[in-house]
PDB file of N, CA, C and O in Angstrom, chain B, residues numbered from 101:
ATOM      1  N   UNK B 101     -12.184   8.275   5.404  1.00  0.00           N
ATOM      2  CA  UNK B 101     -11.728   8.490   4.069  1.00  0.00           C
ATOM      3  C   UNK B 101     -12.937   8.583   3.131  1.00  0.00           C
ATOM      4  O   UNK B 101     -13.315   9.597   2.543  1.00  0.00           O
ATOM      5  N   UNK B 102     -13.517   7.277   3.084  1.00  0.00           N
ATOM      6  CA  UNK B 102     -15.053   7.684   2.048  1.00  0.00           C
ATOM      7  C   UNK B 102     -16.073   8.649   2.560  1.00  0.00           C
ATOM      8  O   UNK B 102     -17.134   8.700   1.937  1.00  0.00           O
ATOM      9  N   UNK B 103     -15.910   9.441   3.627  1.00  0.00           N
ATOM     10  CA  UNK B 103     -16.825  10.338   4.541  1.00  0.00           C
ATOM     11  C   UNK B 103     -16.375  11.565   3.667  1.00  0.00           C
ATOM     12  O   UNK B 103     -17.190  12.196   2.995  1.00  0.00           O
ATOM     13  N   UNK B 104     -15.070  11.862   3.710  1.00  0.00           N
ATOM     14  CA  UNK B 104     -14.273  12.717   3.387  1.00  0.00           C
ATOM     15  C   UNK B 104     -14.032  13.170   1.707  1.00  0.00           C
ATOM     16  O   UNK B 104     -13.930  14.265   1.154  1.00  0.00           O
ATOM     17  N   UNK B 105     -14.004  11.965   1.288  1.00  0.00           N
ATOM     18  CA  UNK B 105     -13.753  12.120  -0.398  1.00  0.00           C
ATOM     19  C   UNK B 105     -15.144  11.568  -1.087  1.00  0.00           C
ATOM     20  O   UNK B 105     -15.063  11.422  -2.307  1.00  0.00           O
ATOM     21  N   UNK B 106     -16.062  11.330  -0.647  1.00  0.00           N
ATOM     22  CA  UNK B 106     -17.816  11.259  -1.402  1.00  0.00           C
ATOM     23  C   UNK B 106     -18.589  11.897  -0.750  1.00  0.00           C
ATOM     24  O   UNK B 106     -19.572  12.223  -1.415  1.00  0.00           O
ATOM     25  N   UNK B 107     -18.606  12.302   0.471  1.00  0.00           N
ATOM     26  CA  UNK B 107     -19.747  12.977   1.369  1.00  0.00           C
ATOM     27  C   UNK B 107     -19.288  14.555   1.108  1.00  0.00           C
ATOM     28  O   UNK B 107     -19.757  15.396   0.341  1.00  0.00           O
ATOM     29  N   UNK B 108     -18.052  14.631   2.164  1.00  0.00           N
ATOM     30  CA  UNK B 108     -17.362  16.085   1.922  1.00  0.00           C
ATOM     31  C   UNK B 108     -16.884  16.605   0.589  1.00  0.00           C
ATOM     32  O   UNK B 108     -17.009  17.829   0.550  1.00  0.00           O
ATOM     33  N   UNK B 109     -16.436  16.152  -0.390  1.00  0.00           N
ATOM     34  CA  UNK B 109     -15.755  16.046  -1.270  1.00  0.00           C
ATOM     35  C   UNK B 109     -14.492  16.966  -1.007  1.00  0.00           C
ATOM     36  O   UNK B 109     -14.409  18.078  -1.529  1.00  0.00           O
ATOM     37  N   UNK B 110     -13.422  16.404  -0.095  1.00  0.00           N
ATOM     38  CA  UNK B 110     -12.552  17.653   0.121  1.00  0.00           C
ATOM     39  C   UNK B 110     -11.203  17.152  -0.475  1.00  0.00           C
ATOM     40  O   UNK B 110     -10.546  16.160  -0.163  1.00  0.00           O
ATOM     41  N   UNK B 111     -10.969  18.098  -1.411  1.00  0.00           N
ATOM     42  CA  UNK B 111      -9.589  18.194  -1.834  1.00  0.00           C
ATOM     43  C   UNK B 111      -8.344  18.223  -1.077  1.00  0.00           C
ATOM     44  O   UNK B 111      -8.277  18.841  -0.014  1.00  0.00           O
ATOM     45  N   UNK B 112      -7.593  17.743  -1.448  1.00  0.00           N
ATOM     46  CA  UNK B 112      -7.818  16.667  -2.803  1.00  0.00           C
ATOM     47  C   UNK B 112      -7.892  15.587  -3.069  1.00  0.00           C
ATOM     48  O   UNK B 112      -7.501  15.109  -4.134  1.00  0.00           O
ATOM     49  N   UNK B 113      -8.458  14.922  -2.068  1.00  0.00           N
ATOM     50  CA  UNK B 113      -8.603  13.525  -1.696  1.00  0.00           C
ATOM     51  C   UNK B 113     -10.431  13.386  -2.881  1.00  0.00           C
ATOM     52  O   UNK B 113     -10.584  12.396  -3.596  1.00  0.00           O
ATOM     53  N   UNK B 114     -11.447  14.435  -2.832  1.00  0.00           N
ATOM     54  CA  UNK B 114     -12.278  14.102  -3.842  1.00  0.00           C
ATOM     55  C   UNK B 114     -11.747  14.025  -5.368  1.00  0.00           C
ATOM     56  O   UNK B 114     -12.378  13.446  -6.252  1.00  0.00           O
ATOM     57  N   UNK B 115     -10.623  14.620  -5.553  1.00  0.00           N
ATOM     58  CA  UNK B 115     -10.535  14.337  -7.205  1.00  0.00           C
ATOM     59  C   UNK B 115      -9.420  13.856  -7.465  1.00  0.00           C
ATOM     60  O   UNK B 115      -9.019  13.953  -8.624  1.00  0.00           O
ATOM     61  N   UNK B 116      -8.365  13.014  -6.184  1.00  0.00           N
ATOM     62  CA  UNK B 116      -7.548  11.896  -6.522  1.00  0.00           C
ATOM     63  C   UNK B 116      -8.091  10.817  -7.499  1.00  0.00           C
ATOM     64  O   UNK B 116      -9.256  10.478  -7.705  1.00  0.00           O
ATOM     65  N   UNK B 117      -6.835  10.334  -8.091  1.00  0.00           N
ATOM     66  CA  UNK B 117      -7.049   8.532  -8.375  1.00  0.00           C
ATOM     67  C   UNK B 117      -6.795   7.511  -7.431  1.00  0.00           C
ATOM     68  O   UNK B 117      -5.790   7.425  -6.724  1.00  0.00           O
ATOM     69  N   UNK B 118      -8.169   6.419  -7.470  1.00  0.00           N
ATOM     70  CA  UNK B 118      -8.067   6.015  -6.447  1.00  0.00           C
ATOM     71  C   UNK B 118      -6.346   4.920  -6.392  1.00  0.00           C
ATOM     72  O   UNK B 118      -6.215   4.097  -5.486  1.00  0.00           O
ATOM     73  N   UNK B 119      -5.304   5.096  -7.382  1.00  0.00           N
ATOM     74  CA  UNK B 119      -4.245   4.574  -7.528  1.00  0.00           C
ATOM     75  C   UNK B 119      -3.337   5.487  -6.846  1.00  0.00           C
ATOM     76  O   UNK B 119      -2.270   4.978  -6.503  1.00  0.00           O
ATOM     77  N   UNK B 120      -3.458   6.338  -6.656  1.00  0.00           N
ATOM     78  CA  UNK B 120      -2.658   7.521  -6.101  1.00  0.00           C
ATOM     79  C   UNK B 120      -3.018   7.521  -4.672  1.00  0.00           C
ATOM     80  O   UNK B 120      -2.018   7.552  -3.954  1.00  0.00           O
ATOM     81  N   UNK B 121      -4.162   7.495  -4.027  1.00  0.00           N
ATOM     82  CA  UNK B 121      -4.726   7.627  -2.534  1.00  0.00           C
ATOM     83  C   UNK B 121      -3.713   5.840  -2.302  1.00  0.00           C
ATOM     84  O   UNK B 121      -2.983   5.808  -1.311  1.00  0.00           O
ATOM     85  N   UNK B 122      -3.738   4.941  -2.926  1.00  0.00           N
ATOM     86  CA  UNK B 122      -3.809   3.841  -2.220  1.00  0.00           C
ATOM     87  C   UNK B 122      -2.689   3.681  -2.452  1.00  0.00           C
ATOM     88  O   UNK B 122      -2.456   2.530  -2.084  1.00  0.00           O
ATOM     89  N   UNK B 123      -1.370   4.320  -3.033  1.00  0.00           N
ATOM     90  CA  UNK B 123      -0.233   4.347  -2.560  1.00  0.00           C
ATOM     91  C   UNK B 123       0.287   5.262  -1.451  1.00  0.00           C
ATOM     92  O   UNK B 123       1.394   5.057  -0.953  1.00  0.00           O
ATOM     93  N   UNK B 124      -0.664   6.485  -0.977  1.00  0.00           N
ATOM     94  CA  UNK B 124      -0.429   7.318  -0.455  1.00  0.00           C
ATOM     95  C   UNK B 124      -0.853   7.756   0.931  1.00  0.00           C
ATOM     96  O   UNK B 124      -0.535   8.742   1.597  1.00  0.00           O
ATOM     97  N   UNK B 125      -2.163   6.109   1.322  1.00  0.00           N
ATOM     98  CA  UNK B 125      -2.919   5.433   2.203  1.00  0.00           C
ATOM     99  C   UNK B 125      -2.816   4.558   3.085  1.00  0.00           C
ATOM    100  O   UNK B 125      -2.878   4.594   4.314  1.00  0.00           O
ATOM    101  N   UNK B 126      -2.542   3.234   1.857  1.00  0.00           N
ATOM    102  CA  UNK B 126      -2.029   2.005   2.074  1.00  0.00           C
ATOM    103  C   UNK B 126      -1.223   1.836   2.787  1.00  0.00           C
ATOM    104  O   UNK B 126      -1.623   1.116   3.701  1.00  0.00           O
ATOM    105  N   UNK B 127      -0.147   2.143   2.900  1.00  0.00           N
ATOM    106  CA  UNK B 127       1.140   1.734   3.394  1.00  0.00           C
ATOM    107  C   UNK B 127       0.936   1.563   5.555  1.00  0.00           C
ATOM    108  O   UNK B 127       1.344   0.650   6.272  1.00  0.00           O
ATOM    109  N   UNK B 128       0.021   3.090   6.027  1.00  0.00           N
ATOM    110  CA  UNK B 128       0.043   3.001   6.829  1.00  0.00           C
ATOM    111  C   UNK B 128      -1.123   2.225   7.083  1.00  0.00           C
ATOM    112  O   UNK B 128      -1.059   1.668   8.179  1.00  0.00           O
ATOM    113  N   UNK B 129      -2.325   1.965   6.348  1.00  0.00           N
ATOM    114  CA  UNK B 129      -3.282   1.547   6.880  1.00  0.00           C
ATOM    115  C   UNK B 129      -2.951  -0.333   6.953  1.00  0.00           C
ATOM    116  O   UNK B 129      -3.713  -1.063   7.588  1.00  0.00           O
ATOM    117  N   UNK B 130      -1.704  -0.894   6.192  1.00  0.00           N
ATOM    118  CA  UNK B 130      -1.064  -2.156   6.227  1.00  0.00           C
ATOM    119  C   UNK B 130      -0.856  -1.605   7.807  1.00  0.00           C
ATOM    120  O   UNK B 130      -1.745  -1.824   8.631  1.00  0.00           O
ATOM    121  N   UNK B 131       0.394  -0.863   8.188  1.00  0.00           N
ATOM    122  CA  UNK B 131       0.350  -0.779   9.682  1.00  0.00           C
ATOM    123  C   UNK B 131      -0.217  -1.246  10.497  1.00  0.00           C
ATOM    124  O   UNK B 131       0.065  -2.141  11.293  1.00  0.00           O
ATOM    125  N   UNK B 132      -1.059  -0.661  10.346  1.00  0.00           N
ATOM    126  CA  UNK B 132      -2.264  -0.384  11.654  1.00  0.00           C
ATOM    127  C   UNK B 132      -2.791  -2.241  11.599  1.00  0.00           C
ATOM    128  O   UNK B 132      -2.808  -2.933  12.618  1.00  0.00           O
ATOM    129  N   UNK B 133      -3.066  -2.616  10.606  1.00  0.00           N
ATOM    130  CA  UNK B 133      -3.718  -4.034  10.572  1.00  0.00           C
ATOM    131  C   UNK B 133      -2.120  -5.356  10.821  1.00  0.00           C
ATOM    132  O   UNK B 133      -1.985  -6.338  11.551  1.00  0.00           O
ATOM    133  N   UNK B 134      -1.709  -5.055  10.363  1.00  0.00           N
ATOM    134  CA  UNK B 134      -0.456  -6.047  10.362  1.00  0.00           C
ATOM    135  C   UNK B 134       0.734  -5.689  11.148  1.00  0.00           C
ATOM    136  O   UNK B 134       1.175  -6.722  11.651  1.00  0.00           O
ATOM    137  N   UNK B 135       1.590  -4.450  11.533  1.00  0.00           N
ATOM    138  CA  UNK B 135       2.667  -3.994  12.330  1.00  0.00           C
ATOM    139  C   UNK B 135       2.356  -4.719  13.723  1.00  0.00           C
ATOM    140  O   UNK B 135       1.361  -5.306  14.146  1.00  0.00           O
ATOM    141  N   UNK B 136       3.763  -4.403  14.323  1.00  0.00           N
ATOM    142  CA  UNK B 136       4.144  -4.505  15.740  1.00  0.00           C
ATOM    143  C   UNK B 136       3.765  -3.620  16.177  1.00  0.00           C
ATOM    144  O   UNK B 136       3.977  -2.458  15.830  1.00  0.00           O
ATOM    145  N   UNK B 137       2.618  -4.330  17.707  1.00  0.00           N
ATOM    146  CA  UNK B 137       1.669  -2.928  18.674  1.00  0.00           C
ATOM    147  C   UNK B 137       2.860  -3.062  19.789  1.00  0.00           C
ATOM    148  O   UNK B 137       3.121  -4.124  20.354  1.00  0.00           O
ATOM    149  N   UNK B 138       3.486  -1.929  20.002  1.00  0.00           N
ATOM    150  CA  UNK B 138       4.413  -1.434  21.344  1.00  0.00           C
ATOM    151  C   UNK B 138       3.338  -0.809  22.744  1.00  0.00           C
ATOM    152  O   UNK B 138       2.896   0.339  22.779  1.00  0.00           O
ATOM    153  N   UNK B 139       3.180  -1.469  23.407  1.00  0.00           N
ATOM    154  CA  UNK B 139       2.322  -0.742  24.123  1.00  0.00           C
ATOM    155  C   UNK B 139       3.288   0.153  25.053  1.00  0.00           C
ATOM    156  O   UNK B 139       4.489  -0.116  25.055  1.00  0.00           O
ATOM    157  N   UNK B 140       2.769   1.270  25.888  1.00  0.00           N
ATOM    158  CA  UNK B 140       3.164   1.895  27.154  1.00  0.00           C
ATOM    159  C   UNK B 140       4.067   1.170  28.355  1.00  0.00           C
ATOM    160  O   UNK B 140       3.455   0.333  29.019  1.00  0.00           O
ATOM    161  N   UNK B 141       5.276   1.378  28.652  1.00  0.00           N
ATOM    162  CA  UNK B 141       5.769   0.595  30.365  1.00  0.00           C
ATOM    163  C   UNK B 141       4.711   1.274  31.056  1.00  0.00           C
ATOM    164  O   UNK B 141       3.862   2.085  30.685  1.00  0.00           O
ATOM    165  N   UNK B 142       4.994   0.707  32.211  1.00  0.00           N
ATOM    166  CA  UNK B 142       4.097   1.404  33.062  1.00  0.00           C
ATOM    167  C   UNK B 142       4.554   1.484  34.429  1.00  0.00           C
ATOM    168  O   UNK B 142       3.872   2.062  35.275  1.00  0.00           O
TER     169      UNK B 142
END
């Protein structure tokens, strides 16, 4: 994300608010840190 929106500057993630990315971010990146991991049967 900061690679992308300060290095690359790629739209439109460079000329979001960062209030807008972090409703539009957040939600999954809570996921990834806090959700239920389902792994593979096998």
């Amino acid at each position: 994300m900061v690679i992308a929106r300060y290095v690359l500057r790629l739209e439109p993630l460079a000329s979001a608010s960062p209030e807008s990315l972090v409703a539009a971010i957040g939600p999954t990146v809570q996921r990834y840190l806090t959700g239920e991991v389902e792994l593979p049967s096998r």
